[in-house]
MDTraj code that builds the backbone (N, CA, C; nanometers):
import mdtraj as md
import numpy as np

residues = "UNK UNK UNK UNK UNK UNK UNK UNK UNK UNK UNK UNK UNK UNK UNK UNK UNK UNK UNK UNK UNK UNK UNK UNK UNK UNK UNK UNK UNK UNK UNK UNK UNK UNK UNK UNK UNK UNK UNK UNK UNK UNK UNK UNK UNK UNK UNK UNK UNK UNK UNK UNK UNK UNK UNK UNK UNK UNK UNK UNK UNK UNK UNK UNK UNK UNK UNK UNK UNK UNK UNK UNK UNK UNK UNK UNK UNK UNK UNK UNK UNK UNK UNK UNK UNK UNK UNK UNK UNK UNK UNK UNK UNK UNK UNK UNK UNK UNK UNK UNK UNK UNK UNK UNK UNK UNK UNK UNK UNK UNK UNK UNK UNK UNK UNK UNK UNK UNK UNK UNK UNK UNK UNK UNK UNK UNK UNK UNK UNK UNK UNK UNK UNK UNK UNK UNK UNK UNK UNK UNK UNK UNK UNK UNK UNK UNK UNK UNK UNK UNK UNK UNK UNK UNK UNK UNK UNK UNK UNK UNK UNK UNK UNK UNK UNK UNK UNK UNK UNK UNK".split()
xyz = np.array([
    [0.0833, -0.1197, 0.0000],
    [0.0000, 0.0000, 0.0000],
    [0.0872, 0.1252, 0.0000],
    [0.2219, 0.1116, 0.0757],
    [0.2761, 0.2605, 0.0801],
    [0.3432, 0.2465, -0.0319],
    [0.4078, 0.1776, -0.0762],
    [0.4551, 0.1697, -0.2488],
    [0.3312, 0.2339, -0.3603],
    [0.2172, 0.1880, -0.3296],
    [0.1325, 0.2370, -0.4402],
    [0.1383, 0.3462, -0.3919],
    [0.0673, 0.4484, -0.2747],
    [0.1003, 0.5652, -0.2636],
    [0.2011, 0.6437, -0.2827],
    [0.3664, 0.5669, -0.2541],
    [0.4638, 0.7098, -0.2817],
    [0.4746, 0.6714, -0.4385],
    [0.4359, 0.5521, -0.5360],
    [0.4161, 0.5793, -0.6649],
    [0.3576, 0.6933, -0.7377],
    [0.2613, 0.7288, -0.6489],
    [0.1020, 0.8206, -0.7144],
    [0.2220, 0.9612, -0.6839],
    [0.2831, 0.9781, -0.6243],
    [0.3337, 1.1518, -0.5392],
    [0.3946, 1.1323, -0.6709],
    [0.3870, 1.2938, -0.6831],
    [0.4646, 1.3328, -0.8296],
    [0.6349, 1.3975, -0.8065],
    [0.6945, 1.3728, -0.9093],
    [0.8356, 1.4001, -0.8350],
    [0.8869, 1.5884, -0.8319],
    [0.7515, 1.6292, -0.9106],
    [0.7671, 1.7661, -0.9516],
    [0.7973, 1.8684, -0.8424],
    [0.8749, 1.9309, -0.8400],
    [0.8575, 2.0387, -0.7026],
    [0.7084, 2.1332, -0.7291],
    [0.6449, 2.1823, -0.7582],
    [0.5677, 2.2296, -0.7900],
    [0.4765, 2.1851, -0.7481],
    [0.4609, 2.0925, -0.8017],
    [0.2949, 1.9969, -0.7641],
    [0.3264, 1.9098, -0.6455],
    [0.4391, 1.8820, -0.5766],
    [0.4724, 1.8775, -0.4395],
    [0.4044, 1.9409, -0.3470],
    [0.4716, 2.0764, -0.3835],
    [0.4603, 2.1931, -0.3104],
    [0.2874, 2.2372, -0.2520],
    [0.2187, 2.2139, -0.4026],
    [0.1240, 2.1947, -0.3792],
    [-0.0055, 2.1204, -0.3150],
    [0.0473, 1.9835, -0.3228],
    [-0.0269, 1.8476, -0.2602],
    [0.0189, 1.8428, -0.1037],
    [0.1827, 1.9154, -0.0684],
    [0.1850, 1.9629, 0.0640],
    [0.1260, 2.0661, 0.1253],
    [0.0750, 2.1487, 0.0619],
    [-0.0046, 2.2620, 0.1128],
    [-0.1308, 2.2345, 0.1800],
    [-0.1537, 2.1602, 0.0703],
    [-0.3095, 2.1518, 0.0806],
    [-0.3256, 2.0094, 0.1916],
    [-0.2277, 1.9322, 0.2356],
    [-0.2707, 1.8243, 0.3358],
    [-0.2403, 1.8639, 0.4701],
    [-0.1549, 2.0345, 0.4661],
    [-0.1329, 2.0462, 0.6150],
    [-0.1888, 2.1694, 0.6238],
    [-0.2790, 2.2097, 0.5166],
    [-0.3950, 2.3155, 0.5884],
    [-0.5331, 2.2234, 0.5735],
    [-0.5593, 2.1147, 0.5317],
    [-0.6470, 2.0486, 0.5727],
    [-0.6507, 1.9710, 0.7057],
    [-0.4934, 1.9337, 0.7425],
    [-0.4576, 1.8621, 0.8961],
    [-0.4991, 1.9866, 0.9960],
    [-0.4481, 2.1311, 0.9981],
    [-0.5118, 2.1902, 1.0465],
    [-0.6321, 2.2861, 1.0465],
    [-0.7158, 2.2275, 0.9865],
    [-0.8427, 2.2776, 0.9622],
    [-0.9062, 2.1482, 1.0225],
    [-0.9038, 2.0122, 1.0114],
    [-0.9346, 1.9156, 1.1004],
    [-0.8917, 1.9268, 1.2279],
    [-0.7894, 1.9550, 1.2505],
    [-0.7440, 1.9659, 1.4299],
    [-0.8290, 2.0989, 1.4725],
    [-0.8665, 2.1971, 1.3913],
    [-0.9197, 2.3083, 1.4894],
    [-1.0898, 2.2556, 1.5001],
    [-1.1364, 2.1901, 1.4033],
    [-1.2934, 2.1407, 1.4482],
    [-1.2779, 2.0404, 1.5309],
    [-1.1656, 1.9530, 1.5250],
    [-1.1645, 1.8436, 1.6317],
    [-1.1775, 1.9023, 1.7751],
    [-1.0950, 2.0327, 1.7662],
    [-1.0602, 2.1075, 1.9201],
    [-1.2389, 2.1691, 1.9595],
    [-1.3096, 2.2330, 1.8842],
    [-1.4413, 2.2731, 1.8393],
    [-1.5250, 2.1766, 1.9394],
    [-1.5036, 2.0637, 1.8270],
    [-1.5768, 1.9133, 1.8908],
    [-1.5294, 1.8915, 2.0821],
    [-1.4350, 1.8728, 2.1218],
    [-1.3735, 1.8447, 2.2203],
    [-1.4423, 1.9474, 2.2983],
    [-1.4193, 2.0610, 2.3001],
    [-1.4740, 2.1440, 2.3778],
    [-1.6321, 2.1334, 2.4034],
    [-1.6878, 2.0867, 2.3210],
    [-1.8299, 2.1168, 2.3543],
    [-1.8880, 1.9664, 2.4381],
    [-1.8184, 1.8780, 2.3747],
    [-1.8092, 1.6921, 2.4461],
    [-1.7731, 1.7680, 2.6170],
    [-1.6574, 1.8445, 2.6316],
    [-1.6056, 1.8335, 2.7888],
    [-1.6337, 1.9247, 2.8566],
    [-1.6706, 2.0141, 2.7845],
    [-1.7402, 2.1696, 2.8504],
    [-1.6283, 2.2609, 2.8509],
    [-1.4717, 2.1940, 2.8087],
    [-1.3300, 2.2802, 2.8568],
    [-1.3391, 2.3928, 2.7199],
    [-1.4078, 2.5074, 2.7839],
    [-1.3873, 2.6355, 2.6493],
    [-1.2865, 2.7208, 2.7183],
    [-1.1797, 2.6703, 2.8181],
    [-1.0526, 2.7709, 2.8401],
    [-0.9427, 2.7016, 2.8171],
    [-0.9414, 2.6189, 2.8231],
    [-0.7816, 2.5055, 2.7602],
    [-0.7229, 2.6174, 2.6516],
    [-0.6051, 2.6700, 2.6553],
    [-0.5395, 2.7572, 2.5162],
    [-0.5634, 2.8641, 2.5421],
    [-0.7073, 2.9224, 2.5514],
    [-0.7318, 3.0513, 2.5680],
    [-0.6578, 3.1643, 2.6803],
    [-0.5980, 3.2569, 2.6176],
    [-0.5336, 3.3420, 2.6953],
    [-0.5598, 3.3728, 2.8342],
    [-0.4627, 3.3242, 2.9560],
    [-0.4723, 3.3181, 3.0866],
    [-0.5829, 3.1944, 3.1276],
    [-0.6381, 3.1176, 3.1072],
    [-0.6829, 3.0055, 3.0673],
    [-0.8450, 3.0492, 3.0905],
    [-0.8978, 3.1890, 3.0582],
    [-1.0077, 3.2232, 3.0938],
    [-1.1203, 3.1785, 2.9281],
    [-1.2124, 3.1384, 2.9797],
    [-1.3280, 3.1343, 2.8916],
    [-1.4072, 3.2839, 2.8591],
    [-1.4363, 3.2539, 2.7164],
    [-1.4769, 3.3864, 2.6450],
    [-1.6301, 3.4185, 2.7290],
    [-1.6396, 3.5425, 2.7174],
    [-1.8359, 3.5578, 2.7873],
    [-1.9172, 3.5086, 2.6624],
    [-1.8867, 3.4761, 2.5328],
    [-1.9852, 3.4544, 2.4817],
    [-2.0318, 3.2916, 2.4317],
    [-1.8872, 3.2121, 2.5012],
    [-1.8313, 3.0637, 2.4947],
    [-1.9875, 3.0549, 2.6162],
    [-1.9599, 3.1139, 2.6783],
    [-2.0433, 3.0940, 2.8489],
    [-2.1611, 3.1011, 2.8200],
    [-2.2227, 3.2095, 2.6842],
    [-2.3559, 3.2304, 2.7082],
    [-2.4296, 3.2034, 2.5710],
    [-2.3640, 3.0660, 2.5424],
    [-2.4579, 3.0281, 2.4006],
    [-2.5088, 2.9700, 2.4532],
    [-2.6411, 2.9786, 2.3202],
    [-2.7750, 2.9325, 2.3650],
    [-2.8011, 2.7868, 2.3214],
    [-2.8922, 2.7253, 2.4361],
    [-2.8464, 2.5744, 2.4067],
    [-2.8958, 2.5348, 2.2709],
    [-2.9575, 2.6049, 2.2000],
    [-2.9825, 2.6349, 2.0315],
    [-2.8859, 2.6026, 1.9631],
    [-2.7896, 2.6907, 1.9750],
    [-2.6531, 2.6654, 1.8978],
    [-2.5419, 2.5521, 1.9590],
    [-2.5678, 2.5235, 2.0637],
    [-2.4797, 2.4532, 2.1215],
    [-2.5326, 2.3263, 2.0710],
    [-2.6554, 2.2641, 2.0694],
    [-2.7091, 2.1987, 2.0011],
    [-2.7247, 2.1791, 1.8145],
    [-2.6671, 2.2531, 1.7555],
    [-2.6340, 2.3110, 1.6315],
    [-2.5017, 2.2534, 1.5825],
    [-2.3946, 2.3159, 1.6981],
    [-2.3176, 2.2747, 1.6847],
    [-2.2141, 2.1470, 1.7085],
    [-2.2770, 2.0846, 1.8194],
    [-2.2736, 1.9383, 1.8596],
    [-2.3065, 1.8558, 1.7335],
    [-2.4540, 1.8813, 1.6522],
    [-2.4640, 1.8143, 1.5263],
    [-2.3868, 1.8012, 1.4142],
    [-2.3209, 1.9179, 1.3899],
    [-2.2502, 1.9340, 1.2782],
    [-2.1396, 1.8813, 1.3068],
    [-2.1036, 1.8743, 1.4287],
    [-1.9253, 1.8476, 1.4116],
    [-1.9382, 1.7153, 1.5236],
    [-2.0580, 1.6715, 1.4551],
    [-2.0637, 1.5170, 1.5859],
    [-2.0200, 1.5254, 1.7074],
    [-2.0781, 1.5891, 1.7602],
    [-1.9790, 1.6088, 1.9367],
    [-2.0712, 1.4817, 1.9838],
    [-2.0279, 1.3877, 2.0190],
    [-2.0960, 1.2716, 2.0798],
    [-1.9894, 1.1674, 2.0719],
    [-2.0027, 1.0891, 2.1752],
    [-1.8797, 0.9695, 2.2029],
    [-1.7703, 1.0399, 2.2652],
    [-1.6241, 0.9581, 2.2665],
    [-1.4996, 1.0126, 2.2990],
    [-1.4116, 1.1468, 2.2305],
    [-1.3440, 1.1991, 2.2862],
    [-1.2825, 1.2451, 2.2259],
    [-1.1228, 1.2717, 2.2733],
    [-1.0440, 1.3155, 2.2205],
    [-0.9272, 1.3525, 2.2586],
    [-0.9143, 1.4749, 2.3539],
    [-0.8015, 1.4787, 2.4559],
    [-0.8018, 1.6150, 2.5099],
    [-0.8437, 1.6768, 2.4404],
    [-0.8838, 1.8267, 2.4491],
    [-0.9117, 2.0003, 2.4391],
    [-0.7536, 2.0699, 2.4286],
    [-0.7201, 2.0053, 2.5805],
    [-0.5222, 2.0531, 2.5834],
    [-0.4432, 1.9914, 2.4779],
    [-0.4457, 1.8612, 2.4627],
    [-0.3852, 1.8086, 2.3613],
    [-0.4204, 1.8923, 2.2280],
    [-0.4865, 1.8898, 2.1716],
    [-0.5443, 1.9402, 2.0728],
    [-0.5135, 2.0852, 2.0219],
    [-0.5600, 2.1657, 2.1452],
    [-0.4316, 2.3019, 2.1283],
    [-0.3357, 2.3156, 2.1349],
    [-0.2570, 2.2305, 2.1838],
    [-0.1154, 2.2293, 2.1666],
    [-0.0467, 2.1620, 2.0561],
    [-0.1308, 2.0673, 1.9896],
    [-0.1207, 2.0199, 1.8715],
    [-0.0975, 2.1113, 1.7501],
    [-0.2471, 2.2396, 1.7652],
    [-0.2408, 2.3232, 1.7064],
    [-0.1580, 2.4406, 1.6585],
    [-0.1201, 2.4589, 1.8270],
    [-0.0338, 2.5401, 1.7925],
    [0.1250, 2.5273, 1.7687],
    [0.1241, 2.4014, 1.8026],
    [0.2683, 2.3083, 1.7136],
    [0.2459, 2.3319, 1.5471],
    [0.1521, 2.3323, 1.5207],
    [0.1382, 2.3623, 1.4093],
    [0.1661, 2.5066, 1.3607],
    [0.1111, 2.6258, 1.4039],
    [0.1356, 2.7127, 1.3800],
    [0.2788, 2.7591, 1.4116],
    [0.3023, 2.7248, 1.4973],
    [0.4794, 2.7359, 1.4798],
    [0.5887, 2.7179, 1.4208],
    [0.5376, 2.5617, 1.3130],
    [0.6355, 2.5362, 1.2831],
    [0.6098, 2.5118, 1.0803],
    [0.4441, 2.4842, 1.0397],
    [0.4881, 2.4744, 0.9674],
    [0.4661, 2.6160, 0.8123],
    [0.4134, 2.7198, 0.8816],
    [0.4387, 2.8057, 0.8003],
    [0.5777, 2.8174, 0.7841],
    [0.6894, 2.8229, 0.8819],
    [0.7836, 2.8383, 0.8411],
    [0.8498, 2.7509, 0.7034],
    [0.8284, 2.6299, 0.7267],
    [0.8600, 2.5285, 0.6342],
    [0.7643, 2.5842, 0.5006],
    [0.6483, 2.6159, 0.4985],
    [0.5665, 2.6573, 0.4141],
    [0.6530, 2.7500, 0.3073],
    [0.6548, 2.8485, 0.4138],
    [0.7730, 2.9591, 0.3886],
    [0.9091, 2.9726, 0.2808],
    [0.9992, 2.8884, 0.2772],
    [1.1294, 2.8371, 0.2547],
    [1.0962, 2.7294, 0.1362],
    [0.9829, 2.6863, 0.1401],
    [0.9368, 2.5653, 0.0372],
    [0.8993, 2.6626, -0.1120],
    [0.7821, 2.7499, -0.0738],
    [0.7097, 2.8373, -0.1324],
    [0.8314, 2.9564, -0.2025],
    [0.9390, 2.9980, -0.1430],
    [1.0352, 3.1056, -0.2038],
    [1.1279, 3.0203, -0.2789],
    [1.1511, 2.8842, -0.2567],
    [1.1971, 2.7868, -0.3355],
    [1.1922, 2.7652, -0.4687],
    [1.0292, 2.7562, -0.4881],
    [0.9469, 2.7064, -0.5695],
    [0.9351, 2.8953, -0.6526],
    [0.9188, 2.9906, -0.5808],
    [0.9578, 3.0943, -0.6604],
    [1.1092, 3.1206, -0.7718],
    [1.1642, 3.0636, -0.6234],
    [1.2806, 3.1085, -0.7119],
    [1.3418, 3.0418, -0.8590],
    [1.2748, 2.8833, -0.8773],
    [1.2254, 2.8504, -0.9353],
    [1.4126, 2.7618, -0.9734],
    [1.4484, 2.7299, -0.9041],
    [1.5832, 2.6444, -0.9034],
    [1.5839, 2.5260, -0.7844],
    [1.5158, 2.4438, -0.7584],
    [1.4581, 2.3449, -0.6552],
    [1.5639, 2.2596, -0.6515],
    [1.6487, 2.2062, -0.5003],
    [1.7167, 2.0744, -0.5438],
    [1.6372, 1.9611, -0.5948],
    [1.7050, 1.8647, -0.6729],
    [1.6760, 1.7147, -0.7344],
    [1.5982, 1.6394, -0.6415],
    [1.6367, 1.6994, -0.5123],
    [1.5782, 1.6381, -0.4097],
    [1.4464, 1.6908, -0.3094],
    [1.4259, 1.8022, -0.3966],
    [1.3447, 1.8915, -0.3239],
    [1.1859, 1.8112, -0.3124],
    [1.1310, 1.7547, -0.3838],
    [1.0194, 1.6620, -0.4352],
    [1.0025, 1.5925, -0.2762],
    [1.0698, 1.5448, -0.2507],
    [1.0830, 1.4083, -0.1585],
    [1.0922, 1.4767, -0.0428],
    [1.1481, 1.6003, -0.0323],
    [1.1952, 1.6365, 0.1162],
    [1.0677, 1.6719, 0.1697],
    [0.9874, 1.7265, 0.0681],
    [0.8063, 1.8118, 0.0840],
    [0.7385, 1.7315, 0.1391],
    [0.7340, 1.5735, 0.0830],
    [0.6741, 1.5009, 0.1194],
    [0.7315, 1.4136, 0.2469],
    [0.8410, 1.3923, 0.2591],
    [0.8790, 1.3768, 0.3664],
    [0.8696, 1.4445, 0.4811],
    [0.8656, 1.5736, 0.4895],
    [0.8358, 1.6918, 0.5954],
    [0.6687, 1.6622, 0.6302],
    [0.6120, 1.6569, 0.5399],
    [0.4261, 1.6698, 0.5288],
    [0.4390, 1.4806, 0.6295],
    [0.4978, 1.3911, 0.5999],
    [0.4709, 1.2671, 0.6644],
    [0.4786, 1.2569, 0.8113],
    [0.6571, 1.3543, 0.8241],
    [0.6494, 1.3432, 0.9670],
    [0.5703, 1.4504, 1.0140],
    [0.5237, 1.5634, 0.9648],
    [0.4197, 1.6144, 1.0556],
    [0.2905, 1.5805, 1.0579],
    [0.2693, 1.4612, 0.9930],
    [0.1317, 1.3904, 1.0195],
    [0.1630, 1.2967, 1.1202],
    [0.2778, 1.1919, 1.1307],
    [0.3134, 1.1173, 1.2248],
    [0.3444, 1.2120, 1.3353],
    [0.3847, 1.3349, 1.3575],
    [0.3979, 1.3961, 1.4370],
    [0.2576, 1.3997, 1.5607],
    [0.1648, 1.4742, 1.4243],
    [0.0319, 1.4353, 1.4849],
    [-0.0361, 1.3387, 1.5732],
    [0.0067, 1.2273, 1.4586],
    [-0.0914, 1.0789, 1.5237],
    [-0.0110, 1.0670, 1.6772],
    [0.1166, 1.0530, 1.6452],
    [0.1616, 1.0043, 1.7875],
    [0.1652, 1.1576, 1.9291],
    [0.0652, 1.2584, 1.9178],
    [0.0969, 1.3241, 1.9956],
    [-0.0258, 1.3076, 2.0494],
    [-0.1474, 1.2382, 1.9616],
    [-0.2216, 1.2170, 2.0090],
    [-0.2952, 1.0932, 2.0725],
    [-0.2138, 1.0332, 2.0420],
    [-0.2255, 0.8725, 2.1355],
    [-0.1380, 0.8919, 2.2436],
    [-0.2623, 0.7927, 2.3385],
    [-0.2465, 0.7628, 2.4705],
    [-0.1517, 0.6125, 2.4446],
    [-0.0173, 0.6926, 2.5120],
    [0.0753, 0.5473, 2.5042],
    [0.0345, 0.4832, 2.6547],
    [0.0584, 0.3688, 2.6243],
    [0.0535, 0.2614, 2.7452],
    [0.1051, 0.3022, 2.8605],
    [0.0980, 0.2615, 2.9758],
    [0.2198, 0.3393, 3.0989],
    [0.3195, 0.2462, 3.0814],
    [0.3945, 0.1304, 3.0393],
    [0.5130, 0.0705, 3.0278],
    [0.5491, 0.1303, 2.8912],
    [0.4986, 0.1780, 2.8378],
    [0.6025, 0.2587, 2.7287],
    [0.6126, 0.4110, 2.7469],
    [0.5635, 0.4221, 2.8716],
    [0.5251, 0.5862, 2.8454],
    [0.6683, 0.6908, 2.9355],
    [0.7436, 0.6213, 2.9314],
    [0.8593, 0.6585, 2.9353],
    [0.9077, 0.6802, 2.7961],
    [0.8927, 0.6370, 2.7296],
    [0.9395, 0.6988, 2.5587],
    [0.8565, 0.7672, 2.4994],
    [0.7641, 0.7830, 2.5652],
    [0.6816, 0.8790, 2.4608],
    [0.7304, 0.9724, 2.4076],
    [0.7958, 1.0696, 2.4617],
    [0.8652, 1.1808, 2.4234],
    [0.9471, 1.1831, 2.2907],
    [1.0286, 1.0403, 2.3348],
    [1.1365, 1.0344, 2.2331],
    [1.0585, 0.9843, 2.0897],
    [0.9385, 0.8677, 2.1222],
    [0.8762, 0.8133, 1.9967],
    [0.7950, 0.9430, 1.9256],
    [0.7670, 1.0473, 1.9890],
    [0.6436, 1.1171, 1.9428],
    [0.7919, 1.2342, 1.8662],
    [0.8717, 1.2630, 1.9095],
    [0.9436, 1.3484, 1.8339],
    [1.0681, 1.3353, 1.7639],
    [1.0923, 1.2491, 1.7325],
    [1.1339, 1.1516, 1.6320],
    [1.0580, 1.2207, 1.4905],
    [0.9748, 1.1584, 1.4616],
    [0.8609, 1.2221, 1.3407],
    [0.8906, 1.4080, 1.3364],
    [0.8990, 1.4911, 1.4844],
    [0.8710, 1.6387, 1.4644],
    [1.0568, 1.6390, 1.4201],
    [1.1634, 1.5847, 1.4391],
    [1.2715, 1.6222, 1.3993],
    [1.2824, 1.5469, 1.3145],
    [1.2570, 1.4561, 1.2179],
    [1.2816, 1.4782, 1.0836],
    [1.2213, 1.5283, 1.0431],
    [1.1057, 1.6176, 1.0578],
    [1.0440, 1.7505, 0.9964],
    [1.1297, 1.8688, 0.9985],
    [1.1713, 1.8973, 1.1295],
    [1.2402, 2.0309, 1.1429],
    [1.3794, 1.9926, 1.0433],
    [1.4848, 1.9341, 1.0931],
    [1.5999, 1.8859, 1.0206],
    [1.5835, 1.8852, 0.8612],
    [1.4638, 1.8212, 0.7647],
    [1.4117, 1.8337, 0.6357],
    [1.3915, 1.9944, 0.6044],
    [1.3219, 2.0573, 0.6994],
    [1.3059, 2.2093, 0.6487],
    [1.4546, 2.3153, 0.6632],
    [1.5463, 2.2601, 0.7707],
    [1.6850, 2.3099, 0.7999],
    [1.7553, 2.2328, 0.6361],
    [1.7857, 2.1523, 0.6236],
    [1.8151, 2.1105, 0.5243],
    [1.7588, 2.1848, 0.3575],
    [1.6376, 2.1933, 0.3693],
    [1.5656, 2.2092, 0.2540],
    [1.6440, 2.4139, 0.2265],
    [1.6472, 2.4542, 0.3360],
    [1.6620, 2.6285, 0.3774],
    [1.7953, 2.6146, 0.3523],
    [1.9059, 2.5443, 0.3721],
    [2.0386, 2.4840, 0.3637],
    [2.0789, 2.5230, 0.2118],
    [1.9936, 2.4558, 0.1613],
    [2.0292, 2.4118, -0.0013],
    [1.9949, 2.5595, -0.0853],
    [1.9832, 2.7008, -0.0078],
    [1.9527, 2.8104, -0.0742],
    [2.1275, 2.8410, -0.1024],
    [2.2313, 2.8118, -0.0247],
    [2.3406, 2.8904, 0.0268],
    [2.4590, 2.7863, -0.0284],
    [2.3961, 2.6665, -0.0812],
    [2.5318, 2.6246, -0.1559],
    [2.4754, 2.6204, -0.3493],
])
top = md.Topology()
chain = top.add_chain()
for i, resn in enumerate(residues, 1):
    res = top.add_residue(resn, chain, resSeq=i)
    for name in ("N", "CA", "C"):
        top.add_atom(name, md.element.get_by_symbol(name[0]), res)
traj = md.Trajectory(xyz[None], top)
């Protein structure tokens, strides 16, 4: 199965560039309704929010919309932390506009390494594995590695975008 998939990825920087764009503003456009969802499942509308206070208008929707919005974004069953989830998020915002960034002036400048294809998609993998494993509950006999298993995936992301930013200067 992963052979047929990295078959289908195109080797083009361009259309890389592109098929990476669009899977890590869809990863976070899913993590912010997931966070959406979570909040309304646990009642936590201050997790993230500045000084960890809840908004007055988080407090005073009407069970109309709260009911509105439970439907649309399935709030029912389990869900993942609220905390997890914002911090997920904003792992995201930290790190991969930058990569966005350096990929995108790349692709302007319009001289891409041979290798540039692979690094896009490699960066976009580990920050999806980044994801999955930040959001699983490891076992407590492994949960002494969590740290190391869950960022593993975020540093060959960072290291790929240091690398990728690298290749402007030789």
């Amino acid at each position: 199965l992963m052979a047929a998939v990295l078959a289908g990825l195109s080797n083009t920087y361009s259309t890389a560039l592109g098929h990476v764009a669009g899977v890590l503003a869809v990863k976070v456009g899913v993590l912010n309704l997931m966070t959406v969802r979570s909040r309304l499942i646990t009642g936590d509308m201050s997790s993230g929010k500045e000084g960890g206070v809840n908004q007055p208008a988080d407090l005073a929707m009407s069970p109309m919309s709260v009911m509105f919005f439970k439907t649309v974004l399935g709030a029912v069953g389990p869900t993942f932390s609220t905390q997890k989830l914002v911090q997920l998020v904003n792992n995201a915002k930290e790190n991969e506009p930058f990569f966005m960034g350096i990929a995108t002036a790349i692709a302007v400048a319009g001289n891409p390494p041979t290798w540039g294809a692979s690094a896009l998609y490699l960066y976009c993998g580990a920050r999806l594995g980044h994801a999955v494993l930040f959001l699983y509950d490891f076992p407590e006999s492994i949960l002494p590695y969590q740290v190391l298993v869950r960022a593993t995936p975020y540093l060959f992301g960072v290291f790929t975008m240091f690398r990728l930013a690298a290749s402007r200067f030789s």
